[in-house]
N, C-alpha and C positions, 0 to 999 in steps of 0.2 A: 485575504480572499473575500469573497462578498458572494455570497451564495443564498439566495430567494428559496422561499422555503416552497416545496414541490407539491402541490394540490393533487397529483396524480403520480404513486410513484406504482410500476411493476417489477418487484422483485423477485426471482427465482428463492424459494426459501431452502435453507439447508447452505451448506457448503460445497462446492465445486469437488470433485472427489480427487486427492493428491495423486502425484504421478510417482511411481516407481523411485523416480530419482530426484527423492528429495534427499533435506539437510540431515548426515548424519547425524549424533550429540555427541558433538566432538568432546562436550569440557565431560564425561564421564571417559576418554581415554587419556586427555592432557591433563584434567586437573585444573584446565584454564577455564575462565568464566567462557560461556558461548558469544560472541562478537554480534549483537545487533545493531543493525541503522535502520532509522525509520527516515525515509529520505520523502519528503513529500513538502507539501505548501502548509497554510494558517491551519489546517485541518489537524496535519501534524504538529505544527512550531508550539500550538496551546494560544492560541489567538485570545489576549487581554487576558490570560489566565496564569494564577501564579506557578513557575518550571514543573515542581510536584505536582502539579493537577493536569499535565500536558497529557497525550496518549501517550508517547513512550515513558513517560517516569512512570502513570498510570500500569501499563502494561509489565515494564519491569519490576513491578512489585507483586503486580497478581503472580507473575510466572516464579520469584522467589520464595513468595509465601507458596505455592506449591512444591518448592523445594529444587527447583530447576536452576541452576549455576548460569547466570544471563547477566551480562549489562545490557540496555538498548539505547544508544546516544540519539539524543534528538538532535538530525539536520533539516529539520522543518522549516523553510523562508515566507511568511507570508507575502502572498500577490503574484507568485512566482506562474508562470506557465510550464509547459514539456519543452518548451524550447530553454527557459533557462536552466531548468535541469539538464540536460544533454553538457551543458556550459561547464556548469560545475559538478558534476560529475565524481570525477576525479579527484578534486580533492576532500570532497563530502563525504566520501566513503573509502576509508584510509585502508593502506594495506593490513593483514589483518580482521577484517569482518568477514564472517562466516553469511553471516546471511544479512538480505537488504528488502522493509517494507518500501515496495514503491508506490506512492501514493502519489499522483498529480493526475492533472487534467479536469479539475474541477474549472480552473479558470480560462483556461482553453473555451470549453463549452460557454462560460458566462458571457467571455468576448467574441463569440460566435467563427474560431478558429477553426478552419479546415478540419475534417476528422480524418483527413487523411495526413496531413502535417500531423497530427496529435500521433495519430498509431506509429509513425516513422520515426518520433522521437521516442518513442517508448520503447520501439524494438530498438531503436537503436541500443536505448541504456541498457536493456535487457542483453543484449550480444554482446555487449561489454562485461557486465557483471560474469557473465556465465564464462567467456573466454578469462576471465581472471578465477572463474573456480568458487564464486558464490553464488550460493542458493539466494532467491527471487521467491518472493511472497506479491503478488500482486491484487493491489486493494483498487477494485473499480469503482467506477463515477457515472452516474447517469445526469445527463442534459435536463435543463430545466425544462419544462413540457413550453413554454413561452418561448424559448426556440425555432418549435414547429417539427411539426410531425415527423418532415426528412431528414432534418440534421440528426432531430432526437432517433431516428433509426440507425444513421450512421456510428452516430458518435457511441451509443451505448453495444454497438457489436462488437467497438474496439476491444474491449476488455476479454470477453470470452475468446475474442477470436484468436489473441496475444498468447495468451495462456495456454489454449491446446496448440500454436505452431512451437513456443519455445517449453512445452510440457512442465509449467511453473503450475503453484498451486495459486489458485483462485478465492480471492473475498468478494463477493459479486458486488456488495455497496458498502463503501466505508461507513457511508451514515446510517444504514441499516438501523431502524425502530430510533432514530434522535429526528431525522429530515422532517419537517413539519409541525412537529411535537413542539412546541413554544416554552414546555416546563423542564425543557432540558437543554433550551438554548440561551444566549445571550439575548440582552435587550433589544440587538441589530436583528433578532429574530433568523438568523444567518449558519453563525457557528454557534456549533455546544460550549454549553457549559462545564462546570465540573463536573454534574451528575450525569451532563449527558455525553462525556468524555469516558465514564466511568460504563455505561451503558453502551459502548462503540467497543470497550475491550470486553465485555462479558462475550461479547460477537462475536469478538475477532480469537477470543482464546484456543477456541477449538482447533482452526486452522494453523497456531502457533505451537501449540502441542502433538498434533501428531507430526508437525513436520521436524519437533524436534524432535521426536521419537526416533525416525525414522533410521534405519541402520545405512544407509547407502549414501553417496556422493553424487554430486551433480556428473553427468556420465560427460564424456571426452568427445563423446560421438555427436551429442545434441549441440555440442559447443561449436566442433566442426564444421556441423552442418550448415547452422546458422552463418557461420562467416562466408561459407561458401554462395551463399541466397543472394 
């Protein structure tokens, strides 16, 4: 992915507040490690970074050194769009995974794609994941401001707006405190680095923690409804 670093970013600060019907912790009733995919583009894959240093190895380890029973498999493709997501899908996120970081539409926005194509394959993934019974963490993306004012309004609603129809929890910016910051990215000035790989999960931990907390199931009713839409 090739992401220009943002001169102007507004972020809602805090975390989006979880819905009711988040990810149980299933491995404190099976015994089984908790099932994560981090399904997104280069942001996820660890773009020119070695496997350990990627977010989900990163992330997997913060959440075991806390003592939480997780694997998190990286299905990160760098260059990928919402459309190739939608593609592969299916076999990125194997039967089995409890829960799935979605992370795309970085690249969408760079090749100045539809934000209404973007949000259509997102829900779609998202109607999928939930009719198979897995929790949806969704990690949003804001438009480069070089865009222009109307797409960058469009394209940055998708995120919140996805989140309250399919009542998933919210990460408002994956790059949250790395976008701009030059000492935590690669030489492309583009993607994080290690440290600033390492500084994208201190972010995102929050949201991963309560939601693993959380005692309840993704409800049957929200699943329905969505396929009914």
């Amino acid at each position: 992915m090739i992401f220009k670093p943002l001169i102007r970013i507004v972020v809602f600060l805090g975390l989006v507040a979880l819905p009711p019907s988040a990810l149980a912790n299933q491995n404190t009733v099976s015994g089984q490690p908790l099932a994560v995919v981090g399904f997104g583009d280069s942001l996820m894959s660890g773009f020119e970074l070695p496997v350990q240093d990627s977010f989900p190895a990163q992330l997997e380890k913060a959440l075991q050194d806390k003592g939480i029973n997780v694997t998190v498999t990286n299905a990160g493709v760098a260059g990928e769009t919402t459309t190739d997501a939608v593609n592969r899908l299916d076999w990125s996120v194997p039967d089995g995974t409890d829960l799935v970081i979605l992370e795309f539409g970085a690249n969408d926005a760079l090749r100045g794609i539809s934000a209404e194509i973007s949000e259509k394959n997102l829900s779609e993934i998202i109607e999928k994941l939930q009719q198979r019974k897995v929790q949806v963490i969704l990690a949003g993306m804001l438009a480069p401001p070089n865009m222009g004012g109307d797409y960058e309004k469009k394209f940055n609603a998708i995120f919140p707006r996805l989140a309250q129809k399919f009542n998933v929890p919210l990460y408002p910016f994956f790059m949250e405190g790395v976008a701009a910051q030059k000492s935590l990215q690669l030489d492309d000035g583009m993607h994080p680095n290690t440290e600033g790989v390492a500084k994208m999960v201190e972010g995102f931990l929050p949201v991963m923690e309560k939601t693993i907390a959380s005692d309840t199931t993704p409800s049957d009713e929200a699943a329905d409804s969505n396929t009914s839409q």
